[in-house]
C-alpha positions, 0 to 999 in steps of 0.5 A: 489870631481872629481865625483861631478865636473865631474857631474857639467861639464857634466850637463854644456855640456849638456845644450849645447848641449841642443840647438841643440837636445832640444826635443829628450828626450821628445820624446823618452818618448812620451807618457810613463806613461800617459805623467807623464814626460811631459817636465820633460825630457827635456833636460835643465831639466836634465842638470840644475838638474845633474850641479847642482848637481854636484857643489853643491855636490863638494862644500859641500864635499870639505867645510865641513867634511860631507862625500859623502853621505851628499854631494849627498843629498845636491846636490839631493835637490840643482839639484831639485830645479834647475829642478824644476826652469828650468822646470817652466821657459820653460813652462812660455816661451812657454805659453807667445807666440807672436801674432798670424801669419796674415793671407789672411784674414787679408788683407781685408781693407788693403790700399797700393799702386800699383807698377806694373801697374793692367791691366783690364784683368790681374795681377799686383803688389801692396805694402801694409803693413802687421804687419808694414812690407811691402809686394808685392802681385799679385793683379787685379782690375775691372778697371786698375790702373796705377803705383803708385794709392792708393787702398784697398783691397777688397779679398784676393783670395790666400795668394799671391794674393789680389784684390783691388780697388782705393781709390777715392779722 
């Protein structure tokens, strides 16, 4: 029974220790057999299947009279599962992704407000709102803006950098 808790102790050290080097698995077996072992070698996987392992065996052996043999199997096919569940939980993760990162382009039609006055010839600041969060960028204008004008945005030339216009009333 020590050798089934030892292996469900160690399943539990290895998930974790699979938040910190989650994808060295994967990665030592890049590739092998066609990618047979795609995310099947991570190591949640392999730490649910050996924890499970372990406690169901210990549990088996130590409530029945089965042998070790019985106790093993039992926990082959418990860890299994547990694999096999672990498995189909990260990829469900993995594919619901957020949305997508805004990018320069985005910007283009975005109202906000100067914050550092634009003279006509060079930079200023303006606040604008990206994805509800406010955001400072570089801007100019065909004609300067004084601290505190609405304006749009017209270009967005860099990802720090915007070219506006005022709002007209």
């Amino acid at each position: 029974m020590g050798l089934f808790l030892g292996l469900g102790i160690g399943g539990i050290v290895l998930l974790a220790l699979s938040l910190l080097f989650d994808g060295v698995l994967e990665s030592a077996f890049d590739g092998a057999l066609g990618g047979l072992f795609d995310g099947w070698l991570s190591l949640p996987v392999v730490a649910g299947f050996v924890s499970m392992l372990g406690f169901t065996g210990a549990i088996v052996l130590g409530s029945t009279g089965l042998g070790a043999g019985a106790a093993a199997a039992a926990g082959a096919v418990a860890g299994t599962g547990a694999g096999w569940l672990t498995y189909r939980f990260s990829r469900a993760l993995l594919r619901s992704g957020g949305p997508a990162a805004p990018t320069k382009d985005d910007l283009v039609g975005v109202a906000g407000t100067v914050v550092t006055s634009i003279p006509a010839d060079g930079y200023g600041e303006v606040l604008l709102r990206l994805a509800g969060q406010p955001v400072k960028y570089a801007a100019t204008a065909e004609a300067p803006l004084g601290r505190g004008a609405e304006v749009w945005v017209t270009a967005a030339p860099s990802s720090t950098s915007v070219s506006v216009r005022a709002v007209e009333h």
